[in-house]
C-alpha positions as CSV (number, residue, x, y, z in Angstrom):
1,X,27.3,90.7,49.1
2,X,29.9,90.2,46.4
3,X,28.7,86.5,45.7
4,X,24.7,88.0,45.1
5,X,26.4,90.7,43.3
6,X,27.9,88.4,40.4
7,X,24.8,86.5,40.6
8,X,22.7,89.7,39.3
9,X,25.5,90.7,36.6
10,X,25.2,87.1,35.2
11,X,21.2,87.4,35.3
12,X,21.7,90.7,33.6
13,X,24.4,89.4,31.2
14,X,22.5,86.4,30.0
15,X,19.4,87.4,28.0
16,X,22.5,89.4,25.3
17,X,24.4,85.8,25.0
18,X,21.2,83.4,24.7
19,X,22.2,82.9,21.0
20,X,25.4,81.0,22.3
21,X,24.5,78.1,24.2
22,X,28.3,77.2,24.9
23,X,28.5,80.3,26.5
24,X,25.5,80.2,28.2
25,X,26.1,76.7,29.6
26,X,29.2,78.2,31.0
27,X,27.6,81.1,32.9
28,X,25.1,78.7,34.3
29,X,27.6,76.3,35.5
30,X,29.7,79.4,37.4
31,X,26.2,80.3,38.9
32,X,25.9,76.6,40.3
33,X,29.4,77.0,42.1
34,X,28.7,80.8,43.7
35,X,25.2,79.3,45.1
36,X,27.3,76.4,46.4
37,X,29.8,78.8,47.9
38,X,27.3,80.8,49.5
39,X,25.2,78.1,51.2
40,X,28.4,76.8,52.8
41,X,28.7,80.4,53.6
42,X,26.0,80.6,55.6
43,X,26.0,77.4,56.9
44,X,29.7,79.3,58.8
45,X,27.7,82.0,59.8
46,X,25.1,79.6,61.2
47,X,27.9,77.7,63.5
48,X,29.6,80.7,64.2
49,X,26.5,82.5,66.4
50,X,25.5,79.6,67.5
51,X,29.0,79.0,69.7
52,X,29.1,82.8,70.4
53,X,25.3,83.2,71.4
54,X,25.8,81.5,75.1
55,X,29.0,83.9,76.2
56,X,26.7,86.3,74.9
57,X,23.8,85.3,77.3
58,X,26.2,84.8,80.0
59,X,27.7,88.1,79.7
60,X,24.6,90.1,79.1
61,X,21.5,88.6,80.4
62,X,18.4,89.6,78.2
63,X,16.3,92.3,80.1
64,X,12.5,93.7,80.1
65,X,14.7,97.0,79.8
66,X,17.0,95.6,77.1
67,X,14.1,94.2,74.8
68,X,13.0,96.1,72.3
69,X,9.0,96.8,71.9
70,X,6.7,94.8,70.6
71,X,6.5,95.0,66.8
72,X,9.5,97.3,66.4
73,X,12.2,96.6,63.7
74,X,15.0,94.8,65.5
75,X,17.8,97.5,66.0
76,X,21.2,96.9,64.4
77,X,23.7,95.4,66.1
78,X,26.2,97.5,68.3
79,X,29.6,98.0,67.4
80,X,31.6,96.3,70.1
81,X,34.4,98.8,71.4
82,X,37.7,96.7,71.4
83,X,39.1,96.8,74.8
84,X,41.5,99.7,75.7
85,X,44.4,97.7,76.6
86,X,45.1,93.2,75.9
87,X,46.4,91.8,78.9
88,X,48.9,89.2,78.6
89,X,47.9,86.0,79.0
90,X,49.4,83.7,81.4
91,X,48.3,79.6,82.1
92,X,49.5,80.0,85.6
93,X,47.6,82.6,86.2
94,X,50.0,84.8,87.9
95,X,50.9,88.2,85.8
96,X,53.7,90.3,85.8
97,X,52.7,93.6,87.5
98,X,55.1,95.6,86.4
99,X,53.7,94.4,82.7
100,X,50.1,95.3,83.4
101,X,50.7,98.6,85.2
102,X,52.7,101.8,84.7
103,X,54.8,101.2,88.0
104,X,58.3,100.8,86.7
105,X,61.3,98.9,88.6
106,X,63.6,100.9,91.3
107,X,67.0,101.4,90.3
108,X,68.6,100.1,93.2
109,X,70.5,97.0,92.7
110,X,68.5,93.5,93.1
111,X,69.5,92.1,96.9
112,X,67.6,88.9,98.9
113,X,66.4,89.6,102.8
114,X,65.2,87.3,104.8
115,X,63.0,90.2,106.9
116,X,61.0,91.0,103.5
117,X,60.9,94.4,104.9
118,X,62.1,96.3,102.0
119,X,59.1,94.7,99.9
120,X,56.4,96.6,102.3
121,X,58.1,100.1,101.9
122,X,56.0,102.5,100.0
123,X,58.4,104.0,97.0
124,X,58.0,107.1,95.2
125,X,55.4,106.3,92.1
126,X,54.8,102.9,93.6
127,X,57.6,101.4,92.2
128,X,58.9,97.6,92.4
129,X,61.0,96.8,95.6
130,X,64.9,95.8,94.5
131,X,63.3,92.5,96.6
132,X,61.0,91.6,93.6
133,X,62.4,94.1,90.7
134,X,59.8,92.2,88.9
135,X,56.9,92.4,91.0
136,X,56.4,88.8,90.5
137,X,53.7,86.6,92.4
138,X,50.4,88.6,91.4
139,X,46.9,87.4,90.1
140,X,44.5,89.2,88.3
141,X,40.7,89.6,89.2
142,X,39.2,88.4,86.0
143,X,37.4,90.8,84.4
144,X,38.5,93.7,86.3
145,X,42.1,95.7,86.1
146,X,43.0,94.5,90.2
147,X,46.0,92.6,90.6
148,X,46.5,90.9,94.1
149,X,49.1,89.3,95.4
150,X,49.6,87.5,98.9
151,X,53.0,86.7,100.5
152,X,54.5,86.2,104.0
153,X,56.3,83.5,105.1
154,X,56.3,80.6,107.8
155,X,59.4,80.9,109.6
156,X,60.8,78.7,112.5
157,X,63.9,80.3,114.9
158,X,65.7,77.7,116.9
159,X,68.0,80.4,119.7
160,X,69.6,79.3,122.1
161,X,71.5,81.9,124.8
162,X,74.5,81.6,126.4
163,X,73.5,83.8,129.1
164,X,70.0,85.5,130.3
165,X,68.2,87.9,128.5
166,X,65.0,90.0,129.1
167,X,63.2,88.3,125.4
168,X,64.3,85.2,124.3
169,X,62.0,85.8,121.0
170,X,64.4,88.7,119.5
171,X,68.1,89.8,120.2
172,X,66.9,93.2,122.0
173,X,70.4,94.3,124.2
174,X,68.8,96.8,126.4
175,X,66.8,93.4,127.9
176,X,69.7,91.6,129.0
177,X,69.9,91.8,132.9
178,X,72.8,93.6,134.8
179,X,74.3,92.7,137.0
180,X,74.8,89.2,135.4
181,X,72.8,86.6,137.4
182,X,75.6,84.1,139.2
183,X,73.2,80.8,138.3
184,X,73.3,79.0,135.1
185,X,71.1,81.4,132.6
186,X,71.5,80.3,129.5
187,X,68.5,79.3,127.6
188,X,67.1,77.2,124.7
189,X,63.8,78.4,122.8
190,X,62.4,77.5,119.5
191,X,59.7,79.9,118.2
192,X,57.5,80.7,114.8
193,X,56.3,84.1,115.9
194,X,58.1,86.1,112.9
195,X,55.6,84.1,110.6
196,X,54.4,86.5,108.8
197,X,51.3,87.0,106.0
198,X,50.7,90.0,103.6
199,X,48.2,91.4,101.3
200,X,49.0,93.7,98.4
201,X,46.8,95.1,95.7
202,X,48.1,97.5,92.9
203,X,45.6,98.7,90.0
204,X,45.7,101.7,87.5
205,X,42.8,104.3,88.6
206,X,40.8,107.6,87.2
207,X,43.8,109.9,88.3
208,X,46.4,108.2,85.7
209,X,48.3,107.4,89.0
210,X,48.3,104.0,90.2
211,X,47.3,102.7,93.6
212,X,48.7,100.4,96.2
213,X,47.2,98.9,99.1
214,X,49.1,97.1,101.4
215,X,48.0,94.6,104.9
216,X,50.6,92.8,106.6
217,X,50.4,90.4,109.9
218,X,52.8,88.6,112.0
219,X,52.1,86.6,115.4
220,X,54.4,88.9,117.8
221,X,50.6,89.7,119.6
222,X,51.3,89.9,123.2
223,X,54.1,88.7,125.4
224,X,56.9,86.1,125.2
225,X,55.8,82.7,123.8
226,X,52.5,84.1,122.8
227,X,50.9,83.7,119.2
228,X,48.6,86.4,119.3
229,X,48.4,88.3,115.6
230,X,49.4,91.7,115.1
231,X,49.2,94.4,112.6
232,X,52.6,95.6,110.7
233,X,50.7,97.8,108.5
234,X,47.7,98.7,106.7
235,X,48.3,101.8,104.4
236,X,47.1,102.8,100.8
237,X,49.1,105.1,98.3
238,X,47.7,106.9,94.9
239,X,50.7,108.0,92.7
240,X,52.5,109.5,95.7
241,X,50.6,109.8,98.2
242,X,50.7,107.6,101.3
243,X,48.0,107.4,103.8
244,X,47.7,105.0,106.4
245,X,50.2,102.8,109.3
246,X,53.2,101.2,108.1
247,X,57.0,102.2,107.8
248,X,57.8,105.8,109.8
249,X,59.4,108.1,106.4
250,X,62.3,108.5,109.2
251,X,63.5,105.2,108.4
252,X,65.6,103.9,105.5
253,X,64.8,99.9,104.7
254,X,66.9,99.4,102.3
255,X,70.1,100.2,104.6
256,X,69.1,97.9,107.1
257,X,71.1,94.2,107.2
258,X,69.8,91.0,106.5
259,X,69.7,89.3,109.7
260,X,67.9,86.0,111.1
261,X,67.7,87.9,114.0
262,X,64.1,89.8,114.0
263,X,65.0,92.7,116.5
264,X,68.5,93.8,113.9
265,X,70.8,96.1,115.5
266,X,69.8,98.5,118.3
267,X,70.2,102.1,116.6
268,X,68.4,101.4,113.8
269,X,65.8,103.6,112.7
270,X,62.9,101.7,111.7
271,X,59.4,102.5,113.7
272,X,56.3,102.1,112.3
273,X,53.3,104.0,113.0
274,X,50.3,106.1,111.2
275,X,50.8,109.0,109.0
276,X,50.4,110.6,106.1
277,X,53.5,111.1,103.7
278,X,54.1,112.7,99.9
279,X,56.8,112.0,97.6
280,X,58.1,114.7,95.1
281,X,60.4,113.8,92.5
282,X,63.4,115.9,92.1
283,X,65.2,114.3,89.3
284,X,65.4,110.8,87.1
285,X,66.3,108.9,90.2
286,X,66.8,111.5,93.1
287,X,62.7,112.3,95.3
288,X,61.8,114.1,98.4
289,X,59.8,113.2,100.7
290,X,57.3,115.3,103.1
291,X,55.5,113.3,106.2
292,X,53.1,114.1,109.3
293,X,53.2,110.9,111.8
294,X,51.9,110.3,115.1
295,X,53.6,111.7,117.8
296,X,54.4,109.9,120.9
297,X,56.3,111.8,124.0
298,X,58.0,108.7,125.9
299,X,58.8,110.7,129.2
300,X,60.4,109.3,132.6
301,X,60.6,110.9,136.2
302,X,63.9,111.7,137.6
303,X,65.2,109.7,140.3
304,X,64.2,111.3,143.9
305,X,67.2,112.1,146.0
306,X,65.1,110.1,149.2
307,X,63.9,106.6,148.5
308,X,60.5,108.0,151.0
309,X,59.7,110.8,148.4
310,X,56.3,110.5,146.6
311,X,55.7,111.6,143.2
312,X,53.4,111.9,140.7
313,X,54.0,109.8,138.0
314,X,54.3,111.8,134.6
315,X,52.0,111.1,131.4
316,X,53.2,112.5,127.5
317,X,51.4,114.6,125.8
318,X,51.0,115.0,122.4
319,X,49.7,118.3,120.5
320,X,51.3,118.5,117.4
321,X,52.4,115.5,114.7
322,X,55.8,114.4,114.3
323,X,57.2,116.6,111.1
324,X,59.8,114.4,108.9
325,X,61.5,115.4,105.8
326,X,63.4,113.0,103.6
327,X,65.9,113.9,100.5
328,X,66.8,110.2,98.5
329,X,69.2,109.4,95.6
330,X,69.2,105.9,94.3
331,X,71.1,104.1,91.1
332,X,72.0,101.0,90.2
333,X,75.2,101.6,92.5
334,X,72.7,102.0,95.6
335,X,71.4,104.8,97.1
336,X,71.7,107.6,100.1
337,X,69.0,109.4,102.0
338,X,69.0,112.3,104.8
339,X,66.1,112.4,106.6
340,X,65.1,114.7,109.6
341,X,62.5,114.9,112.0
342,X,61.2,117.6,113.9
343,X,58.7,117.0,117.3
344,X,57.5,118.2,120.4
345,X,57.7,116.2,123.6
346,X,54.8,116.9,126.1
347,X,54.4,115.2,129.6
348,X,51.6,116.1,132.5
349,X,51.7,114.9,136.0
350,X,48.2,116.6,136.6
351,X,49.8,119.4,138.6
352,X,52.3,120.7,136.3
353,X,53.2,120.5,132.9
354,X,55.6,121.3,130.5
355,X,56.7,121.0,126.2
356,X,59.9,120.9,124.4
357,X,60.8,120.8,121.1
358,X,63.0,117.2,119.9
359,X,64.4,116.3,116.5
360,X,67.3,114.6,115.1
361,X,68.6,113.9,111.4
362,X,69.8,110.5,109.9
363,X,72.7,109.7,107.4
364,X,71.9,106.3,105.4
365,X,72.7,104.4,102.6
366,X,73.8,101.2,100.6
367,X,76.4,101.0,98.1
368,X,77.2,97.8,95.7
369,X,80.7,96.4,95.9
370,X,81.6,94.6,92.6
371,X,80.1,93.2,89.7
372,X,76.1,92.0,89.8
373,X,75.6,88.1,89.0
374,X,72.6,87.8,89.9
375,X,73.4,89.7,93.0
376,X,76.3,92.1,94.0
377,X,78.1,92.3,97.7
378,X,76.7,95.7,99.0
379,X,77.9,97.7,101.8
380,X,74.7,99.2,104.3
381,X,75.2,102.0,106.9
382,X,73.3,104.2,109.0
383,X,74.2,107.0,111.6
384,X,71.8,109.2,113.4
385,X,71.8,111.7,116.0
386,X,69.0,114.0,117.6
387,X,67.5,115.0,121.1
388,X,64.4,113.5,122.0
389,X,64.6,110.7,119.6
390,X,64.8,107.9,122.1
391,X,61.5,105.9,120.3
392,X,63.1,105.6,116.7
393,X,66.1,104.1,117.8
394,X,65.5,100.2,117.6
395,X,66.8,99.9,121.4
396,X,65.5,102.2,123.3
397,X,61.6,102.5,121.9
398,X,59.6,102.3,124.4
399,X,62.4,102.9,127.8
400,X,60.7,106.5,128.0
401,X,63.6,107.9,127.5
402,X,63.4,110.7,125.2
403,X,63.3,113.3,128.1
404,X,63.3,113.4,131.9
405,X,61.3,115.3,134.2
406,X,63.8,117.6,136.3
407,X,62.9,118.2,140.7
408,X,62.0,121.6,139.0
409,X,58.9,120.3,136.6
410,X,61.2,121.3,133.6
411,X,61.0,118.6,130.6
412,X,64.9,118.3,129.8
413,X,64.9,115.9,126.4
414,X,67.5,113.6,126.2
415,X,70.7,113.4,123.2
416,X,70.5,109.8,121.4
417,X,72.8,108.2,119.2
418,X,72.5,105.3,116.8
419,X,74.3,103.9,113.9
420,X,74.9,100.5,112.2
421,X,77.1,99.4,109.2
422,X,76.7,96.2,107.6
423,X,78.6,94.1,104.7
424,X,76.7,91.5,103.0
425,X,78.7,89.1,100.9
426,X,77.6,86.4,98.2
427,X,80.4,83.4,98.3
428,X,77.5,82.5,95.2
429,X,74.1,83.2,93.8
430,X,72.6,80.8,96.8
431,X,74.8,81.6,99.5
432,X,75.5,84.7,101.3
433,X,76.8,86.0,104.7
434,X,76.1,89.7,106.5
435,X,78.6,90.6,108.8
436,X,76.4,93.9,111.0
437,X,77.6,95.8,114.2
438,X,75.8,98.6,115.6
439,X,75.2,100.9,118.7
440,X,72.8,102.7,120.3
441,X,73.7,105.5,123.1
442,X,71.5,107.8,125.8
443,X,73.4,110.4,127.2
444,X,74.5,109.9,130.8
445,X,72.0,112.1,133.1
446,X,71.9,112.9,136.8
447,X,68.1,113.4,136.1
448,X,68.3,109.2,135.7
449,X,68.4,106.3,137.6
450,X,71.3,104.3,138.0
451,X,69.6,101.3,136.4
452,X,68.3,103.0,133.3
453,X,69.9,102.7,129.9
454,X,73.3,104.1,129.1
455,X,74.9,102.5,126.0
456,X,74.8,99.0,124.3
457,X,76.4,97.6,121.0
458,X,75.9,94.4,119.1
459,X,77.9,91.9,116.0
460,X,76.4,89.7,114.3
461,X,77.3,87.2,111.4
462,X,75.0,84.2,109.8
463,X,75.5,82.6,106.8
464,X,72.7,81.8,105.0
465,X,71.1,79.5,101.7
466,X,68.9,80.4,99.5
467,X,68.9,77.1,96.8
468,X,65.4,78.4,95.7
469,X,63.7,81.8,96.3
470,X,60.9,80.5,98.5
471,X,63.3,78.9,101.0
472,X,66.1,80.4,102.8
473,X,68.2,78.4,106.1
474,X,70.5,79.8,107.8
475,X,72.4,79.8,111.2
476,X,74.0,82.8,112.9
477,X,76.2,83.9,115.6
478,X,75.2,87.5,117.8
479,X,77.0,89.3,120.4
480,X,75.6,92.2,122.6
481,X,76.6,94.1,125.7
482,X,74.7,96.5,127.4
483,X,75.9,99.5,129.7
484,X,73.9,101.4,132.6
485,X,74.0,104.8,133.6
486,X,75.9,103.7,136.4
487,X,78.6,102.2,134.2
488,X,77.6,98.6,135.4
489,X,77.6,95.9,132.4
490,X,76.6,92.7,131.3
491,X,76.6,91.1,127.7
492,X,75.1,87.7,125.9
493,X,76.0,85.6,123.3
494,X,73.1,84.3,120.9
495,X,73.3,81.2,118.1
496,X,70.7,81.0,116.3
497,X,68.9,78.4,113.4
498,X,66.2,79.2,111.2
499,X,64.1,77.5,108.4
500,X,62.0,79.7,106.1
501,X,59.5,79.3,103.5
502,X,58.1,81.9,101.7
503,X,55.1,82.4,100.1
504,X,55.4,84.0,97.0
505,X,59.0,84.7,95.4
């Protein structure tokens, strides 16, 4: 427009200077170069829609419904709307979440686990694991605001026992056999069952709250030496609230050790089940959490005075969710939590019935010792107590032991104890060692059986490399003993080896 422009002025200019043909030659010559100038112009213009006309196609496909009638003046171009946000640009193709979406990182210190466990916790506002501060390892959908990410790892455990045990796969205590056998029990077994593969998605949505969606497998399907797949979890969470079957809001991840061992010590709380659970946050770092889970009443029978004596056998009964309440502060020192859990324990025999109420309260935390660089020593603990809490304790879930069945039809629940403390040391940014001991206790009953669970308490220390974040060996050394209710004990001694690549780190 400005080159026609100047040509016009100079038409309009020239009749008043024809007298001057110097002049006149000069205009006529500056004419010559703005003609030039705006052929070359539009030759651009000409090269430019030509490269940008077959995205265009590609993009938007010419419609009946988009054409306009025949005849009609061709409409003006639209104004293209610029996109609300840019997102960055990576070759790889892997993005930085926490970039591209308003999660923000957890203030806990950054830590390594072999488990992976505290990567699948849901977090108040979705926020990034101290696992993956960074929430590295994700891929955008092109041309949509989804980010996905897959992970797991393939893992192999080389165990070998000194002495039996009831599950060669995983250091469970209450398994190993009293009294001890008098052949030779020990026992070598190499296994990949802890392999494990995961599924996240994060994206921002309609609600200005982001959401998460998270899938997770392993191959613990089935019994011993089996390969059969199996669901960890499978929840979703908007903003801050969680829907779905993963982690129980009883449990505390980031206070459990970091163990080659799958099983971990035998009173820690970490079930997983369905339920639906809502975060509030109290303060910069300090939330509350408020959860409805599935109830399970694990019951048992008591023992019959005569061996001859017949009895129904009793089923749990469930009426009411499990009720937990959570309080959390966290920092870049580490974090405590008190949670507490209210339930009621059912059971039916088809004669006669009867309902209790259970519930028990957990102490838990983590705290950095020393300077971070890249990672800090940190000390873990955990302590819990309650009646009727048999199935959160890592030990004695699934026993049926969270209350008995009295001669008199009565459901008497049962007090449980559990607590761990762990140290985990880095000797430098690619070795570390955890040194963990924990218990786990069922009060002694005359309701039981001699045979049934009392007590049992396990160590454990490994030392472990890590020369790059997708691969992690390691050996370690495990001792546990188990007590029954008749005082009558056995223990076993565990060295294991394991290899472990990881996906995504």
């Amino acid at each position: 427009m400005k080159c026609l422009t100047a040509l016009l002025l100079l038409a309009a200019l020239s009749p008043a200077h024809a007298q001057d043909q110097t002049q006149t030659q000069k205009l006529q010559k500056e004419v010559d170069d703005l003609q030039a100038t705006v052929k070359e112009l539009q030759a651009e213009v000409k090269e430019l829609r030509a490269e940008k006309a077959p995205a265009t196609s590609a993009a938007l496909p010419a419609t009946a419904a988009n054409a306009p009638p025949a005849g009609a003046a061709s409409p003006a171009p639209a104004a293209v709307t610029p996109p609300a946000a840019k997102l960055t640009e990576v070759p790889s193709g892997q993005v930085n979440a926490l970039e591209l979406s308003d999660a923000e990182r957890s203030p806990l210190p950054p830590e390594q686990s072999v488990s992976e466990n505290e990567d699948s916790a849901s977090r108040i506002d979705n926020e990034a694991p101290p696992t993956n501060p960074d929430l590295k390892g994700f891929v955008q959908i092109p041309g949509t605001e989804t980010l996905i990410r897959l992970g797991g790892y393939a893992k192999l455990d080389a165990i070998y026992d000194t002495g039996a045990i009831g599950y060669p796969d995983a250091f469970v205590t209450s398994t190993i056999p009293v009294p001890k056998p008098h052949d030779d029990s020990g026992n070598f077994t190499m296994q990949a069952r802890q392999t494990r593969l995961s599924m996240e998605i994060r994206r921002p949505t309609i609600f200005d709250e982001s959401l998460r969606f998270y899938f997770e497998t392993d191959l613990f399907g089935g019994g011993a030496g089996n390969y059969g797949l199996r669901l960890r979890q499978a929840y979703g969470q908007l903003g801050n609230t969680y829907a779905g079957f993963g982690w129980s809001a009883f449990a505390d991840l980031d206070s459990l050790p970091d163990t080659l061992d799958f099983e971990g010590p035998p009173g820690a709380i970490a079930p997983r089940q369905a339920g639906i659970h809502q975060f509030f946050r109290l303060g910069e770092n300090s939330s509350l959490t408020i959860a409805a889970e599935q109830p399970t009443s694990e019951v048992s029978l008591y023992q019959p005075v005569a061996p001859d004596v017949v009895v129904d056998t009793p089923h749990g009964t469930q009426h009411v969710p499990d009720l937990v309440l959570a309080v959390r502060t966290e920092g870049g020192w580490g974090h405590v939590q008190f949670g507490g859990v209210v339930r009621q324990l059912g059971y039916t025999d088809y004669q006669q019935s009867d309902r209790v109420v259970g519930g028990g309260a957990q102490l838990s935390g983590s705290f950095k010792v020393g300077p971070s660089d890249p990672y800090s020593d940190l000390l873990m603990f955990g302590a819990a107590w309650g009646r009727g809490i048999a199935r959160y304790l890592a030990d004695t879930g699934g026993l049926n032991l969270d209350a008995v069945v009295g001669p008199d039809g009565k459901l008497h629940p049962l007090d449980g104890v559990g607590a761990h403390v762990a140290f985990a040391h880095y000797w430098s940014s690619n070795w570390r060692s955890n040194l963990v001991y924990g218990i786990a206790r069922i009060q002694n009953s005359p309701l039981l059986a001699d045979d049934v669970f009392h007590h049992s308490d396990y160590g454990a220390l490994n030392l472990l490399w890590t020369p790059a974040p997708t691969f992690t060996a390691g050996v370690e050394v495990l001792h546990g003993r188990l007590w029954e209710q008749d005082n009558r004990t056995n223990d076993d001694t565990r060295i294991q080896g394991s290899v472990q690549y990881s996906f995504i780190k």
